[in-house]
Residue, then its C-alpha position, 0 to 999 in steps of 0.5 A: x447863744x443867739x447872735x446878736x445883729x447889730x445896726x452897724x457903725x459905717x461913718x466916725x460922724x455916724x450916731x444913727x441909721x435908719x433901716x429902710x427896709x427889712x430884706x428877711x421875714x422873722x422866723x426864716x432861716x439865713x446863711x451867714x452873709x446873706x444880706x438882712x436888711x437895708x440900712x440908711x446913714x445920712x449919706x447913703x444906703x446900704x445893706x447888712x449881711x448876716x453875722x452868722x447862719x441860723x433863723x432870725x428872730x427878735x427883730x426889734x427895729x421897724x423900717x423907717x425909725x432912727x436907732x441908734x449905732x451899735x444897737x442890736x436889732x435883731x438876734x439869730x438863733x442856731x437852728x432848734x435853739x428858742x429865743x432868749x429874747x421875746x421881740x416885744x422885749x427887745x423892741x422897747x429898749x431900741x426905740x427908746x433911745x431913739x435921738x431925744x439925747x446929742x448924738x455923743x449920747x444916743x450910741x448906747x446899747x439896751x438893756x433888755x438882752x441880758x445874754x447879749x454880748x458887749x458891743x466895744x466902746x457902747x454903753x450899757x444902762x437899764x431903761x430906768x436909768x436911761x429914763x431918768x438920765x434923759x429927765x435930769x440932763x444927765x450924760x450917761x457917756x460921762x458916767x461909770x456903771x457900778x452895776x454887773x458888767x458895768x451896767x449904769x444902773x438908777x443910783x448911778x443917775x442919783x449919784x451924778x445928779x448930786x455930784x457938784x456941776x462945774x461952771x459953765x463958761x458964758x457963752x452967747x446963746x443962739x436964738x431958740x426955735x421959737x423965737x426964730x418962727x415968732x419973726x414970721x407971721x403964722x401960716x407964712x412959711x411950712x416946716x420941712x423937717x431935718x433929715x439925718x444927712x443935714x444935721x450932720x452937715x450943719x454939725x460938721x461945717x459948724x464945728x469947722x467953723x469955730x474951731x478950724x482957722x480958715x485962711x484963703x488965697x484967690x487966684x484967675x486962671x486963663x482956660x483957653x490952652x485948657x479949653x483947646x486941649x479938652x476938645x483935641x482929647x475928646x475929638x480924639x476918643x477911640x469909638x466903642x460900641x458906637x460911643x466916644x470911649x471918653x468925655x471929658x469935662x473941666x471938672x475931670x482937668x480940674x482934678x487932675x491939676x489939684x492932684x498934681x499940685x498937691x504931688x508938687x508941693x507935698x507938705x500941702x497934701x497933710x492932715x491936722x492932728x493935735x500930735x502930729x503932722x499927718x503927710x499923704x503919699x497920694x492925693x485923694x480928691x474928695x469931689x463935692x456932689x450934690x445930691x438931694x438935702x445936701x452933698x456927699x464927697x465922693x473920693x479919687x484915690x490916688x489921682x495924681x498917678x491917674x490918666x484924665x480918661x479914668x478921672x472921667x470914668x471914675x468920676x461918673x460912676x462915683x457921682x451916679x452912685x452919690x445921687x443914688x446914695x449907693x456909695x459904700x463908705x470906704x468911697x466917701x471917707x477920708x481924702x487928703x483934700x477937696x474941690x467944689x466947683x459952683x462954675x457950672x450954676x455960673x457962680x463967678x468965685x466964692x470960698x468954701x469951708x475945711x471938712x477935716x481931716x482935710x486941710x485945703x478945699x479948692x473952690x472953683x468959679x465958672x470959665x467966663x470971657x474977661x478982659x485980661x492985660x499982659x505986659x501993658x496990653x489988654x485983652x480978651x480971653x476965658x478966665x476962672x476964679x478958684x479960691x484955696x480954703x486952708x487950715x492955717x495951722x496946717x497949710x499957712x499962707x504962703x504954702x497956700x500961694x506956692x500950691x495955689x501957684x502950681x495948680x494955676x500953672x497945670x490950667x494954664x499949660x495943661x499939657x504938663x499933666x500929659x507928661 
C-alpha cells in the first residue's frame, strides 16, 4: 500500500502550510528521509523528509498554495507497485479545502484516497458534503461522520442543517471590510494582502486580549553599573581569529537579569491552565524579533544557568535564523516568559500583550539620561522604563512588583549575575 505524505503539523496555532518548493520530481525514486519538499508556516521554513523509500507520486500539492495540515500531498510507491491514486484525483481534494473555512475548520483530510490511511484527530468527509458543508455555514469539526470509517458524508450535512441552532448570544459586531474602505476615497490607499504569519498574530493577540486579564507594574532602572560592566566584559573578550571572541549587548544583560528573577522568585516563572498551576524548573526566554510581516519569539532555554557570552552567541544565531525564517519549531514554541525590547527605536516605555502559555512578558524601554533624585538630591544618570504584563489570574500584583523588583536589582547591581 502507498505511503501517504502528509503536509505536517509543526505549531499547535498551525491550520495551513504552504509548500514553497518541491525538492523531488514526480516519478523519481526517494530513500526514506531524503528531504521532499520545503514547507512554509506562518513563522518559518522548513523541510519534509520522506516517510518511507520508494517512488513519488500523486503529488496533489503546487508550490505556493495553502493546504491545509494533515493533508496528504503526495503518496510513495514501493518500488514495481502502480499508483492507487491518479494525481489528478488527488489534487482537487487538496486544493479544495483550501482556507474558505476558520482555521478550526479547514484541518481535514480528503476524501478521494480511499486506501489512505487515517491521519489521528483529522476529519474525513467527501467533496460533496464539504461542498455543502461550506454553502450552509456548517462546521464539519462539530459533526460525527455516519458513513465507512466515520466518513461525513452529504446526510450528514442535511441532518445538521435540520438540527435546532441554539441561540447566539449578542455580541458587538466589528465593522466588515466594506464598511471600513467606504471611510477611504478609492484609489487612495492599495491592498496589501495578509500572509499566514499575520493572521495568526492577530488571531493569537486578539484572543490574548479578551480573555487573558492583563495587569501591569512599571519600573526605572538606573543603567550606569550595567553600562560600565558591559564595556570592562567586551573590552576583556579573548581574541579568536582576529575578532573579539564575544559582544555583548543590553539585550544579552537584560535577559539574563529577567532569568535570574524569574529563578528568585519561582512562582512567577508558571504557565495558566484551567486545571492547574504549571511551575517551570528553568526560565526559558522568548525573545521577540522582528522579522518581515510580523515577529517570531525565538527561546533561550534555561537561561538563567547560562553565562552572558552564550546568551550572546545564542541569541544571534537564533535571531539570523528568525529573519531567515529558518528556525525549527521546537526553538520558538513554548517558553516560560518573554522580553520585548522597543529601547533600540528610542521608545521611552510601553506594555506589551501575554502570549500563552506565558504568563509575564517584560517590556523594555530604551536607556536615556534622566534627571534622578536619591535622599532629596538631584541628579543625572542613564535610566530605563521596563513594564512587567502579567496574567493576573496567575502572576497578581504584588507577585508582579516582588519579581519586578529582583530583575531591577540584577540592572542595577549587575555583578550579582556573575556570581
Amino acid at each position: 500500500m502507498a505511503t501517504e505524505v502528509i503536509l505536517p503539523k509543526v505549531d499547535m496555532d498551525m491550520a495551513t502550510g504552504r509548500i514553497s518548493r518541491w525538492l523531488v520530481a514526480e516519478g523519481a525514486t526517494v530513500k526514506q528521509g531524503d528531504p521532499l519538499f520545503e514547507m512554509e508556516t506562518d513563522k518559518a521554513a522548513m523541510e519534509v523528509e520522506a516517510p518511507a523509500g520508494g517512488v513519488l507520486g500523486g503529488i496533489a500539492a503546487k508550490e505556493g498554495v495553502d493546504v491545509p495540515v494533515g493533508q496528504p500531498v503526495a503518496f510513495i510507491y514501493a518500488e514495481g507497485e502502480k499508483p492507487t491514486v491518479a494525481p489528478q484525483a488527488a489534487a482537487p481534494a487538496v486544493l479544495a479545502a483550501k482556507v474558505e473555512a476558520p482555521p478550526a475548520q479547514t484541518a481535514a483530510t480528503p476524501a478521494a484516497a480511499p486506501t489512505a490511511s487515517s491521519v489521528p484527530g483529522a476529519l474525513r468527509a467527501t467533496p460533496l458534503a464539504r461542498r455543502l458543508a461550506r454553502e450552509a455555514g456548517v462546521n464539519l469539526a462539530a459533526i460525527a461522520g455516519s458513513g465507512p470509517h466515520g466518513r461525513i458524508v452529504s446526510a450528514d450535512i442535511e441532518k445538521a442543517k435540520a438540527a435546532p441552532k441554539p441561540a447566539a448570544a449578542p455580541v458587538a459586531a466589528a465593522p466588515s471590510d466594506a464598511d471600513t474602505l467606504k471611510l477611504f476615497a478609492p484609489g487612495s490607499y492599495s491592498e496589501v494582502p495578509h500572509d499566514n504569519m499575520r493572521r495568526t498574530i492577530a488571531r493569537r493577540l486578539q484572543e490574548s486580549k479578551q480573555h487573558v486579564p492583563h495587569f501591569y507594574v512599571s519600573a526605572d532602572c538606573r543603567l550606569d553599573a550595567l553600562l560600565k560592566l558591559r564595556a570592562d566584559l567586551n573590552a576583556a573578550a579573548p581574541v579568536k581569529d582576529g575578532a573579539p571572541a564575544f559582544k555583548l549587548s543590553i539585550n544579552d544583560l537584560v535577559i539574563k537579569a529577567w532569568a535570574l528573577a524569574l529563578r528568585d522568585v519561582p512562582a512567577a516563572n508558571v504557565s495558566w491552565t484551567e486545571a492547574a498551576m504549571l511551575s517551570h524548573a528553568h526560565a526559558d526566554i522568548g525573545v521577540a524579533v522582528s522579522v518581515p510581516g510580523g515577529l517570531i519569539t525565538p527561546i533561550i532555554r534555561a537561561a538563567e544557568n547560562k553565562s552572558l557570552s552564550a546568551i550572546s552567541a545564542e541569541m544571534k544565531d537564533l535571531a539570523a535564523r528568525a529573519k531567515a525564517r529558518k528556525l525549527k519549531p521546537e526553538e520558538y514554541n513554548g517558553g516560560t516568559s518573554a522580553i520585548s525590547n522597543l529601547g533600540m527605536f528610542g521608545v521611552k516605555e510601553f506594555a506589551a500583550i501575554v502570549n500563552p502559555p506565558h504568563a509575564t512578558i517584560l517590556a523594555v524601554g530604551a536607556g536615556q539620561e534622566r534627571a534622578l533624585s536619591e535622599n532629596g538630591k538631584l541628579f543625572s544618570a542613564q535610566a530605563m522604563t521596563v513594564t512587567l504584563s502579567t496574567d493576573h489570574r496567575a502572576v497578581d500584583g504584588a507577585l508582579g512588583a516582588e519579581v519586578l523588583a529582583a530583575f531591577k536589582n540584577y540592572i542595577e547591581m549587575p555583578l550579582a549575575m556573575l556570581i
